[in-house]
Each structure stands twice: as structure tokens, then as C-alpha cells.
C-alpha positions as MATLAB code, in Angstrom:
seq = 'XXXXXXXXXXXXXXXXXXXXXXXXXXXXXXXXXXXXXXXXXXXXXXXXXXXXXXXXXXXXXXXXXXXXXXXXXXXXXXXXXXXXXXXXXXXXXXXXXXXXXXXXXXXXXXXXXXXXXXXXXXXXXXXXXXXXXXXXXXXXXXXXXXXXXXXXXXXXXXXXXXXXXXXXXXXXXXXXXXXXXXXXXXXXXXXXXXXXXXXXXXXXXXXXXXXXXXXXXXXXXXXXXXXXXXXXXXXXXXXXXXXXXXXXXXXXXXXXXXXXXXXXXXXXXXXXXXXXXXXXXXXXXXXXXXXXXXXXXXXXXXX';
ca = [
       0.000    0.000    0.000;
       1.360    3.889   -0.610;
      -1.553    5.622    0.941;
       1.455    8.969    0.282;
       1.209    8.774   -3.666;
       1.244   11.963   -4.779;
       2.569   13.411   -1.830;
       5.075   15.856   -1.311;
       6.937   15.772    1.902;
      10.005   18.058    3.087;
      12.552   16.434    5.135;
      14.761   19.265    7.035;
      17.793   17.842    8.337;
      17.688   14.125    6.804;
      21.452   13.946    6.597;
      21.401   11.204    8.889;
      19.496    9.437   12.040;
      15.875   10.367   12.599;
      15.852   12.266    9.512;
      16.788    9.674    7.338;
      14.747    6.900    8.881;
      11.615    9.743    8.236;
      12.884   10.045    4.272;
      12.527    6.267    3.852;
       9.516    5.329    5.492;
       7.849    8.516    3.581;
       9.562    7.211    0.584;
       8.678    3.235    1.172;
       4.821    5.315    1.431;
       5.226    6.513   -2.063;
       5.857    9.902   -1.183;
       7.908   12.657   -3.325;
      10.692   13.371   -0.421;
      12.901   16.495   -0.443;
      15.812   15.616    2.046;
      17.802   18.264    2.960;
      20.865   18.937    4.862;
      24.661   20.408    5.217;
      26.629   17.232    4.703;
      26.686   16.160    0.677;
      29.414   13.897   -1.301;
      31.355   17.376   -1.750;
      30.915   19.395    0.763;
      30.631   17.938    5.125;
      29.291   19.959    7.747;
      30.817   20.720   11.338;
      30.020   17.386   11.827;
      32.553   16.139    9.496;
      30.857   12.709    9.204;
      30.528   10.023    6.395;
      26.473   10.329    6.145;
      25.325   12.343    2.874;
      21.750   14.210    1.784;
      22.729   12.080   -1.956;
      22.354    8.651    0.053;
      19.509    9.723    1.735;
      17.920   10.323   -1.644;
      19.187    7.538   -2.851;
      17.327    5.433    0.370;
      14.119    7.085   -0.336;
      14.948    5.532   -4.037;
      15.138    2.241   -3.108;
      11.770    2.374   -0.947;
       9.660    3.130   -3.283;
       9.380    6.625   -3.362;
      11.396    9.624   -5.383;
      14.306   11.282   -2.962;
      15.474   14.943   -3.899;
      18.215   16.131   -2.283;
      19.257   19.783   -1.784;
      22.105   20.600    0.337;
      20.462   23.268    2.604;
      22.094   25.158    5.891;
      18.881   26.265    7.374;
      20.329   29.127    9.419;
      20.820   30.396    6.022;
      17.232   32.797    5.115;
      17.744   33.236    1.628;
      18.828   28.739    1.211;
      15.673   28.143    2.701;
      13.354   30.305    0.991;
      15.059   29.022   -2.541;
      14.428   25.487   -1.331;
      10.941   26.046   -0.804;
      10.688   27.929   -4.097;
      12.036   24.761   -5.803;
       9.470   22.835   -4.342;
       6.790   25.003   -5.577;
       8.021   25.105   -9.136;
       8.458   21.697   -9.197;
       5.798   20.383   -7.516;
       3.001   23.233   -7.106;
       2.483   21.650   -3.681;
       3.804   21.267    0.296;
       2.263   18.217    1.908;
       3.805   17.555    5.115;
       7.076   19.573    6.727;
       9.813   17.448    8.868;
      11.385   20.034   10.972;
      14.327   17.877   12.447;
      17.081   20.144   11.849;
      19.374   19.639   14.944;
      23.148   19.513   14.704;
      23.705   19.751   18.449;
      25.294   16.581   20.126;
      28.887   17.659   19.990;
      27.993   21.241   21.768;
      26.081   19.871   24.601;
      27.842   19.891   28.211;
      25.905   17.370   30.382;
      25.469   17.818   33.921;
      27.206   21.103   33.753;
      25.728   23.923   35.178;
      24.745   26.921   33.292;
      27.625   29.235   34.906;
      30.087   26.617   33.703;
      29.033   26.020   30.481;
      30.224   27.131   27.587;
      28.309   30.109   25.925;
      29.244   29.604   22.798;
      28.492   25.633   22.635;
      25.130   26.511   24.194;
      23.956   29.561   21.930;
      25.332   27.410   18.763;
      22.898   24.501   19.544;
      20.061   26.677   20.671;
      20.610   28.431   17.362;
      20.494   24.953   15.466;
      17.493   23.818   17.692;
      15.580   26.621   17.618;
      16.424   29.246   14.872;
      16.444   26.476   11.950;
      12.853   25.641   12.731;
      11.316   29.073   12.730;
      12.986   29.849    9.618;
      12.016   26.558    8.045;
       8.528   26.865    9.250;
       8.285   30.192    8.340;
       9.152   29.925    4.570;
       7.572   26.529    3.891;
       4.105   27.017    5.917;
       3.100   29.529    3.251;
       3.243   26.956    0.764;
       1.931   24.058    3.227;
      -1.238   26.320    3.725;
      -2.632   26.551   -0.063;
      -3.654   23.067    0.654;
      -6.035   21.885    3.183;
      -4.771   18.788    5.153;
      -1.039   20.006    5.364;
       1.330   18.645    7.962;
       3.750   20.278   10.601;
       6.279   17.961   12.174;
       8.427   19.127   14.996;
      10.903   16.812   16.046;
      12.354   16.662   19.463;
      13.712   14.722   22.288;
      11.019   13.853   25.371;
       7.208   14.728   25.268;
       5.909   17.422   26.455;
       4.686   15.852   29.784;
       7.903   14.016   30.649;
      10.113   17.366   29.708;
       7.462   19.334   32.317;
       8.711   16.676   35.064;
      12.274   16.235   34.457;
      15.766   18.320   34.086;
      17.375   17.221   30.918;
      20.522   17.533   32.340;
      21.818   20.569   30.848;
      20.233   24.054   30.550;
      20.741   24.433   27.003;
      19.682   21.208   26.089;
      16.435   21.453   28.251;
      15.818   24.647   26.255;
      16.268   23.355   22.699;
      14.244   20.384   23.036;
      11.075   21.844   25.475;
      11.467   25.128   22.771;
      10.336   22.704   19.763;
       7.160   21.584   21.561;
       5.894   24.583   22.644;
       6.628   25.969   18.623;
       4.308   22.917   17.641;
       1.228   23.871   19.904;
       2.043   27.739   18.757;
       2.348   26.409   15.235;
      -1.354   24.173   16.009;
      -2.936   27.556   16.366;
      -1.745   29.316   13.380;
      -2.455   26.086   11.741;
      -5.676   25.161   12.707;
      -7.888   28.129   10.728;
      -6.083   26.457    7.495;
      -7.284   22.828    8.415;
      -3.363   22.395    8.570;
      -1.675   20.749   11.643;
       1.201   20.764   13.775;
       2.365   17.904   15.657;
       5.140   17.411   18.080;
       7.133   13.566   17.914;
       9.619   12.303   19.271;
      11.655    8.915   19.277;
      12.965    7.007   22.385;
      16.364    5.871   22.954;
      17.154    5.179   19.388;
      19.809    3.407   17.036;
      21.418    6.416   15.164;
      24.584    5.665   13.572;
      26.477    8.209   16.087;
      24.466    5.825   19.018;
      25.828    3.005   17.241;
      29.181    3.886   16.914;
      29.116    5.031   20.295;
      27.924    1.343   21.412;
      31.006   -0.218   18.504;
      27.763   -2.290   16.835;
      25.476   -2.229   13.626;
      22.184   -2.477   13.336;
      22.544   -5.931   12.814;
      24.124   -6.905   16.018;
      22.686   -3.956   18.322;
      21.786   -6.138   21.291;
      25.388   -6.904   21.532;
      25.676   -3.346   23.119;
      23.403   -4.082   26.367;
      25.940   -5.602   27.609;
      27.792   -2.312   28.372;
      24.300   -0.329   28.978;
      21.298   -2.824   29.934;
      18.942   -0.242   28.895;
      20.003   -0.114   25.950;
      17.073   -2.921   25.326;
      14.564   -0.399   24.764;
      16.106    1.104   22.412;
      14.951    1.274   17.977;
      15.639    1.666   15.103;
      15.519    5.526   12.884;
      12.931    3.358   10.719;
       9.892    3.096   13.698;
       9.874    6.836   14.118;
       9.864    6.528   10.242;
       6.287    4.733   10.326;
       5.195    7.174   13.154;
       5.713   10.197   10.874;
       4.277    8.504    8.054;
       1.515    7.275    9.941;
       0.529   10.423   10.941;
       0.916   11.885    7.774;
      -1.642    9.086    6.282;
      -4.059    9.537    8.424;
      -7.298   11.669    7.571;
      -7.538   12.398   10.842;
      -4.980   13.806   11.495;
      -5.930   16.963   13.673;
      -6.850   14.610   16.131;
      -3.155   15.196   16.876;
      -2.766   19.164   16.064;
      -0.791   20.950   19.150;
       0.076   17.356   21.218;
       2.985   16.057   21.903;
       3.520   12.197   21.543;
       6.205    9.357   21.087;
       6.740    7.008   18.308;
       5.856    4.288   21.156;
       2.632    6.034   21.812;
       1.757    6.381   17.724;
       2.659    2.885   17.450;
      -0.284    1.395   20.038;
      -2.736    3.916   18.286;
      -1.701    2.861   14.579;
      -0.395   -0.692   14.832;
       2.929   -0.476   13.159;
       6.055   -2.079   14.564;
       9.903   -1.663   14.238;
      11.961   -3.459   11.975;
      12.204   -6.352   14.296;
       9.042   -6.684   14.519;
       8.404   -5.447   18.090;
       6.630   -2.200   19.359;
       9.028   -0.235   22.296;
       7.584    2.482   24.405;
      10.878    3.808   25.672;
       9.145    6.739   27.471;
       6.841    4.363   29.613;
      10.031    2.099   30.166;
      12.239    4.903   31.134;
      10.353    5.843   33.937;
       8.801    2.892   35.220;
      12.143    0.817   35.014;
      14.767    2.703   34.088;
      14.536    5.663   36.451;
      12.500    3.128   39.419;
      16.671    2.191   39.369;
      15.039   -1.925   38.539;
      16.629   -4.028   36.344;
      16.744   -4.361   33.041;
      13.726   -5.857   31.631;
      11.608   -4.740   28.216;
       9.106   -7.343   29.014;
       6.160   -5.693   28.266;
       7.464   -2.681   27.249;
       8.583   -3.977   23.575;
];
């Protein structure tokens, strides 16, 4: 089934990670994906990493769906509003937006305080967080809005009600990530009048290739790593917060959803769709009823 033919989706920051497991699952769905990013075959970001927007494309490709990429920074005004000129020109139409620009894990300072931190790692990622969004939003929703049914993504790290209740162990970090929910329930309201939507998701602990690497496994051998980190059982793959976004996107309900903020785990009980194993994890659920209780390790019915 592609219940996203005809489609046209805008991935912001699908270098790599969530991004990219969002570009293939829209893709596998049948829809038209722009995947953008800093990092492409001739030209790496800060990052300096291996992943490229071209493979990305390429992924969408081989899923069924067409991948465009366009190398984007999207602090950059005037590379953002070109990008969403392209899409106009070339495809008259803006079905769903993927803000998951983020670029931060190599500025963040955990468990520093905010008088010890650096102020220039901390402004850099809240720029990246933050900044990239608004600008993305604010060029693309004026396309998005010519057509009833349009979608707002904003991606993030924690809901909205675990974020409330917890310190996420840095002050800039905190900010970035409880910043991009709040701009989704803003974004619901400017939405709403245009029977558009804006919905904040997030993943649990999952399998990026920098998480990976971290761990020294692959995909294929991932449970090798809970030796080192029991929790680490929870954790899945880029591809179920894939099926989340395009679940959401599929659905003609969607502004069921406009202004909340929910998990992939969450989506998954309400939609039915599983990870790449085959299993359904609700990190959130596990983190605090197992994790943080300080029990053992156990996904038994959490996975």
C-alpha cells in the first residue's frame, strides 16, 4: 500500500538518524521526499561525518518513493526560501514539513551547570534547535497552507509531559528540546484556521549511527551493546519513528493530533505499526517505570 502517492513531503535535516529513517519510510509510502541537509558527497558539515543528503535520496529511491536532495544550511534565510521555491516550481504543492534540523550533540555539556558552560556551545545549539525551525517553518508554511490537510512535524527529544517533570541535564539542552514543543502547539494555532496541523514527535532511545558507533555495533548486532548499557534494550531503530511520521501523515484524521505532543511508542499502540524487528518499544513508559525506578533491566512488556 502507498496511501502517500502523490505526496510531497520536506525532510529538514535528513542527513542522517531520525531524519533519514523519516525520508525512507515517507519514501517506502510513495511519497515525493525532499531531504535536505549540510553534509553532501562534496561538501561535510561541522560534523565532518561520512552520512550524505545524496544517500539519503538515494534510500528514499530504493523504498519506493522519489528522494530529492538539496544541500540546505537552514540558518541560512535566503537557502531556505530558494528550497521552498524549488518545491513550488516543481511540484506546485507542500504536503507535510519534517522540521528535524538539529546539529547539536557535539555542543552539549551534560550535567554542567549553566555558569560553567560554555556560551558559545550553548547559543550554537540553541541556534540549530531553535532558529532552523522558525525559519524553516516560516518559509515553507506559506506553501503548506494553499492546501487543506497540510502537515507540521516538529521533532524533538522527550514529550511534552515528561520534559514538564524532568531536568534534561543541561540548561541548554532542556531549552532546545522543550522550545520545539511549545513551537508545535504555537504552530497548532496558526495552523488550525487552514485545516493544517502541527504535531510534536519524538523517538525514544534510538539506534542512530552516532548511538551506534558510540555502542562499537550495527544495526545488525545492536543487542550486543546491552551488555555495556542494559537499557540499551529499549532502544529502535531511525525506521519506527519513520512509520510514526508517516503514519501520521496518512491519516485523515490527522488533527486529532494538532498541538500534542507524543512518542513514536505512543503512535505505534494507536496505529499498529512495529519496528523493523518486529516489536513495538515504548521507551518513554520504560524509562520511567524501570529505568529511572533504578530496577533491572527488563523490556518485558514494554517492547
Amino acid at each position: 500500500m502507498r496511501p502517500l502517492e502523490g505526496k510531497v513531503a520536506l525532510v529538514a535535516g535528513a542527513t542522517r538518524g531520525a531524519g533519514r529513517g523519516i525520508a525512507i519510510e515517507l519514501g517506502a509510502a510513495g511519497a515525493t521526499v525532499y531531504v535536505t541537509g549540510r553534509t553532501s558527497r562534496t561538501q561535510r558539515s561541522e560534523y565532518n561525518r561520512v552520512e550524505t543528503i545524496e544517500e539519503t535520496a538515494e534510500l528514499v529511491d530504493a523504498a519506493g518513493g522519489q528522494g530529492i536532495a538539496v544541500q540546505v544550511d537552514h540558518l541560512e534565510q535566503d537557502q531556505v526560501q530558494a528550497l521552498i521555491e524549488r518545491i513550488e516550481r516543481e511540484q506546485g504543492r507542500l504536503d507535510l514539513l519534517v522540521n528535524d534540523v538539529w546539529g547539536g550533540e557535539n555542543l552539549i555539556q551534560w550535567n554542567v551547570p549553566i555558569w560553567e558552560h560554555s556560551l558559545d556551545k550553548g547559543f550554537r545549539m540553541l541556534r540549530l534547535a531553535i532558529e532552523t525551525h522558525l525559519i524553516t517553518s516560516h518559509f515553507a508554511t506559506r506553501l503548506l497552507i494553499q492546501n487543506p490537510n497540510g502537515l507540521v512535524i516538529e521533532m524533538t527529544d522527550g514529550t511534552a509531559e515528561y520534559n514538564d517533570n524532568n531536568y534534561r541535564l543541561s540548561m541548554f539542552y532542556d531549552l532546545a528540546k522543550s522550545s520545539v514543543i511549545r513551537m508545535a502547539k504555537a504552530l497548532a494555532h496558526e495552523l488550525a484556521p487552514h485545516q493544517c496541523t502541527a504535531v510534536a514527535v519524538t523517538p525514544g532511545w534510538m539506534r542512530s549511527e552516532m548511538m551506534l558507533e558510540h555502542f562499537g555495533v550495527k544495526e545488525d548486532n545492536w543487542r550486543d551493546a546491552a551488555e555495556r548499557e542494559p537499557h540499551f534494550i529499549i532502544s529502535e531503530s531511525t525506521r519506527y519513528v519513520g512509520r510514526a511520521i508517516a503514519a501520521l501523515a496518512g491519516d485523515p484524521e490527522v488533527a486529532r493530533w494538532n498541538g500534542h505532543s507524543v512518542s513514536s511508542g505512543q503512535l505505534a499502540q494507536v496505529y499498529g505499526f512495529r519496528d523493523v524487528d518486529g516489536s513495538q518499544p515504548d521507551c518513554w513508559r520504560y524509562l520511567v517505570e524501570v529505568q529511572e525506578a533504578g530496577k533491572p533491566a527488563d523490556a518485558t512488556g514494554y517492547r
